[in-house]
GUVO-637935 format. One record per atom (N, C-alpha, C): x negated, y, z negated; residue in one letter. Coordinates in pm, whole numbers, plus 50000, padded with zeros to 5 digits. Layout:
<mifis>
XYZA...
</mifis>
This chain:
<mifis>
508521237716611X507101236916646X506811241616787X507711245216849X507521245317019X506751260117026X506931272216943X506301285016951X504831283016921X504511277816824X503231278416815X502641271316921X502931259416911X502571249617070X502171257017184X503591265217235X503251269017350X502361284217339X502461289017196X501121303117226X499491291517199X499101283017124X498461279517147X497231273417282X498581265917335X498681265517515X498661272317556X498801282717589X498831296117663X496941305217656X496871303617502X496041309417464X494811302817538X494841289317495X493491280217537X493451283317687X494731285217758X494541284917947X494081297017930X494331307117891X493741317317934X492511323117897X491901314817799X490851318817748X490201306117838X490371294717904X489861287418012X489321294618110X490291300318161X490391311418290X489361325218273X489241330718163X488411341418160X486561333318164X486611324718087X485461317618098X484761311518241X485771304918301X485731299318410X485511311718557X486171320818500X486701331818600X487561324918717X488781319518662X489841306918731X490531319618819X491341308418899X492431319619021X493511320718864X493631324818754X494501327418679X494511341718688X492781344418669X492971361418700X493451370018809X494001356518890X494381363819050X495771380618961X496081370518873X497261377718785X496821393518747X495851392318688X495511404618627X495031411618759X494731411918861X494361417018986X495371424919038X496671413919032X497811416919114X498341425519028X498711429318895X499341434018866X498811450018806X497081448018803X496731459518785X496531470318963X496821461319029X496851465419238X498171473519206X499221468019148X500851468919130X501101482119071X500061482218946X499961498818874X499281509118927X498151501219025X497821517519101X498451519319234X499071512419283X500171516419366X501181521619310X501551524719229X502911530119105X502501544119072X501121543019024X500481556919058X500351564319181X499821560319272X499751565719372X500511573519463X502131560919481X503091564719524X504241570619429X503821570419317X505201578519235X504461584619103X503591592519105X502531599818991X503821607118902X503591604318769X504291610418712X503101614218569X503171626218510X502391632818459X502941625218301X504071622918303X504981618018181X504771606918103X504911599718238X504691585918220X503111579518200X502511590418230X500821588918185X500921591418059X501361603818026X501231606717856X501951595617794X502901591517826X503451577217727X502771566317710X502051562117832X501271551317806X500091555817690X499181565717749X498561568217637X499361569017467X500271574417455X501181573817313X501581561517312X501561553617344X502451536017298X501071532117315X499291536117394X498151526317385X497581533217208X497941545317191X497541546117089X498221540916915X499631537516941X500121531916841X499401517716780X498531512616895X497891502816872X496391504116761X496481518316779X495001521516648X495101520816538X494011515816492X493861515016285X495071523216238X495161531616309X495931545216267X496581549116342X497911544616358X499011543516240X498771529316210X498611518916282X498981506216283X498941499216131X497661500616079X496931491315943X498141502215825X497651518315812X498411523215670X500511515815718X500771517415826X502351509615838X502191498415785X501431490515820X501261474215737X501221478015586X500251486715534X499791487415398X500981495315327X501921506215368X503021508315340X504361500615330X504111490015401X505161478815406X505181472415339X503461468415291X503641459915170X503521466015029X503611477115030X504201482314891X505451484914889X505731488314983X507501493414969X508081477614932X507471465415017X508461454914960X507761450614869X506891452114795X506681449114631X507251450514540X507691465214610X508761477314517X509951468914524X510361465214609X511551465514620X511841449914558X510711440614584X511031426014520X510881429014401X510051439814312X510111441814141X511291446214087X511651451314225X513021457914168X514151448814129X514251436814263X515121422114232X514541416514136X513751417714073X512991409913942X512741396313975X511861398114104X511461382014193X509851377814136X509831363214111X508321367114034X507251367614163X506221371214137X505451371914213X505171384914276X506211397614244X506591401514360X505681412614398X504121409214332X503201420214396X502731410814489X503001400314548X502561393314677X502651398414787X503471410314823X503481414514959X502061427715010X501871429714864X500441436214855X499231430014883X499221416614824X497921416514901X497921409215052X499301404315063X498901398815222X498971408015261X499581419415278X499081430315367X497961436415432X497181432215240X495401439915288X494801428015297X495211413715286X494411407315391X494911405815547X495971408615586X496021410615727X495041418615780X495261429315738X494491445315766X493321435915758X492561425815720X491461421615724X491121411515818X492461406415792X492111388715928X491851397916046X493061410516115X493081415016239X491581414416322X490251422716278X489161423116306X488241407316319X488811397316229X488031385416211X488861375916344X489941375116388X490701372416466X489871376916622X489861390716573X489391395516790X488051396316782X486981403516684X485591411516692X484671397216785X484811382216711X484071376816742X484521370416842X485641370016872X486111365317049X485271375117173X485571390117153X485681400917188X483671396417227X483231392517162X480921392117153X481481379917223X482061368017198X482011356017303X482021354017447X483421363317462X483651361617609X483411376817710X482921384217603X482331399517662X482611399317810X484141400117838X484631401517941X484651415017958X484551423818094X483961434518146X485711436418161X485741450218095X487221455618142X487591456618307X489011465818330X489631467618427X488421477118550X487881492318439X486961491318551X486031487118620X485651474818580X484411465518623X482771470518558X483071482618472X481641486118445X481071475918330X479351474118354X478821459218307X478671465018135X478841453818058X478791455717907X477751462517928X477521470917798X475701474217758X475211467417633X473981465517608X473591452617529X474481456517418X474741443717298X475771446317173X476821454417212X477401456517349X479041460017349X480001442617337X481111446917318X482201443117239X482131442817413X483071430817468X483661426317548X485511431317530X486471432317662X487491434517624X488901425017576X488211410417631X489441400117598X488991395717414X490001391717350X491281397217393X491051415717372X492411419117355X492481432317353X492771433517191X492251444617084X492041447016953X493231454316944X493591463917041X494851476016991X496091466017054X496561459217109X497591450817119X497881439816995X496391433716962X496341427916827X496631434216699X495781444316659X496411449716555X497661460016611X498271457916699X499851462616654X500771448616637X500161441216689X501211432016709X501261423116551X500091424216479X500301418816382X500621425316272X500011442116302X500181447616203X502071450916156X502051451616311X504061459916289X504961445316255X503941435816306X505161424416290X505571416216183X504161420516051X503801417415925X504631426415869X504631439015854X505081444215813X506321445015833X506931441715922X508431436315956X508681425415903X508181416815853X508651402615816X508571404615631X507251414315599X507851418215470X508881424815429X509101434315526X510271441315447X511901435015491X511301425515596X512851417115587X512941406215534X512181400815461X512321394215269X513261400615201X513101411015200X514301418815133X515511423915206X515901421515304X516351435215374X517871424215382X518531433915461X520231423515491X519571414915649X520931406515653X520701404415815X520151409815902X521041418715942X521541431016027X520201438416042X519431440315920X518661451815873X517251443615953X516881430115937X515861425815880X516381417516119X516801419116161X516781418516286X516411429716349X516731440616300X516271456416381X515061454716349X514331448116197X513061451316167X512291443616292X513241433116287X511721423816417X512421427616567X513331435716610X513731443716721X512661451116734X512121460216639X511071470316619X509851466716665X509241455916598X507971453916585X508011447416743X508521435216787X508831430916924X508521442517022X509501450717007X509381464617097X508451473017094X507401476316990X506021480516929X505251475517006X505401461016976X503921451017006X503731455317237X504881452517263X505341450717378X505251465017426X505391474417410X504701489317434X503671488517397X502721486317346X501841489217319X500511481917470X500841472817471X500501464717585X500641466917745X502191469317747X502531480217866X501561491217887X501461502117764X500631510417770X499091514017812X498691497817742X497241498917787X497271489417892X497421487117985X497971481118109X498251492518207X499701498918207X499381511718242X498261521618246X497851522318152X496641533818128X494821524918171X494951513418218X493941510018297X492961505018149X492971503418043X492511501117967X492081491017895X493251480718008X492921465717913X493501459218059X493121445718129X493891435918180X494651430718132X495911424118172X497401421518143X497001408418040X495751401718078X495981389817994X494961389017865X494211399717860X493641404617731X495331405717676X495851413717695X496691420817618X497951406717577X498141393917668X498721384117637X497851375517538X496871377417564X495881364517437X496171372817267X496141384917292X496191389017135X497871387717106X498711389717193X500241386117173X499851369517123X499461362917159X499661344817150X498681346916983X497591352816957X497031354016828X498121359116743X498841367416790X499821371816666X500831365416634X501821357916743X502721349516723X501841335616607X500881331416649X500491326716562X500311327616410X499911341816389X499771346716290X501471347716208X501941350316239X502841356216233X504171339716218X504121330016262X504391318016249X504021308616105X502851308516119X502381312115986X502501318315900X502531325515831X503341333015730X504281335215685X505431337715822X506761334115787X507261319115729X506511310215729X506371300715667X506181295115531X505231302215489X504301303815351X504651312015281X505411323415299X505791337215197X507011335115172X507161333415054X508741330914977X509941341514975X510691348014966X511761349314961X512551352014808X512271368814797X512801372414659X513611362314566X513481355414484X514481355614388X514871333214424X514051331614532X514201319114569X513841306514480X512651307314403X512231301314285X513201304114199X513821312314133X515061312614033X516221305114074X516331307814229X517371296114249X517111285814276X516161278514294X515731266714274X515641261614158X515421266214036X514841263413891X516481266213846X517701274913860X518611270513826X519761263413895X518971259714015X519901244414096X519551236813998X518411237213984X517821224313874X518201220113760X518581228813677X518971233113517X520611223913549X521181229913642X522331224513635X522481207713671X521641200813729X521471183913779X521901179013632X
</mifis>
């Protein structure tokens, strides 16, 4: 229980702090001061284009069809173990692809926090905390990692959440780097996804697990 606990905690302080406008944001100050001194004194043309390529992995696209590919491939692959149920990884997929937006859109109108460059919302803009492209990667790659390591070996189904970890976590870097989001937008949608993502791994069964339960049983 201590993960959810502490993204919960995390989440509530920092969504305290944006409300309040607490010395929490001293953080996001310092560390976006930290990136334009990084620019300044060591410009690299490269390392701009990457951030932009790891802020964009965070869009509908690729992010949502990788989720929606994940959960067919492990449909496929649980029909293939002859697990019942096993078009279940289909539709949590396309309700993820659905929670993602219900998760940030109406935070995003609540706390219509004014991004990194300080320019003021305009009426009906979307505020930037949390951040939407850190969210849907982080849930999308990490869903889709947790389906296809239902099926997968050990070995296999650790690279899968090596991946998504390393996804979610570039992706954030990126728009951080690229001036696009404050550091703790981009931590509140990390603490939404661990959540998410806690959840589920919880609730979604495990090819072939009901058969072995029903013939532990047979044999009593």
């Amino acid at each position: 229980m201590a993960v959810p606990v502490v993204a919960v905690a995390l989440l509530l302080a920092v969504s305290w702090q944006v409300v309040a406008d607490g010395p929490l944001l001293g953080v996001d100050r310092a560390v976006r001061r930290a990136v334009h001194i990084s620019h300044r004194d060591s410009p690299s043309a490269l390392a701009d284009r990457l951030g932009h390529l790891l802020s964009d992995l965070g869009s509908g696209v690729p992010a949502v069809p990788v989720l929606l590919l994940a959960g067919a491939l492990a449909a496929w692959w649980w029909r293939r173990s002859r697990a019942g149920r096993w078009w279940l990884p289909l539709p949590v997929a396309a309700a993820t692809a659905g929670l993602i937006p219900l998760l940030v859109v109406p935070a995003k109108a609540a706390f219509a926090r004014p991004g990194p460059l300080g320019e003021p919302l305009a009426a009906g803009q979307w505020g930037w905390y949390p951040s939407g492209h850190t969210a849907t990667a982080a849930v999308s790659y990490g869903v889709a990692a947790l389906l296809l390591a239902r099926v997968a070996g050990r070995r296999a189904a650790r690279g899968l959440a090596a991946g998504a970890v390393l996804l979610s976590l570039g992706v954030g870097a990126g728009l951080v780097w690229s001036d696009y989001h404050w550091l703790l937008d981009v931590v509140a949608s990390w603490c939404l996804a661990v959540l998410v993502l806690w959840v589920l791994a919880r609730w979604l069964p495990r090819p072939g697990a009901g058969r072995r339960q029903a013939s532990g049983s047979s044999l009593r």
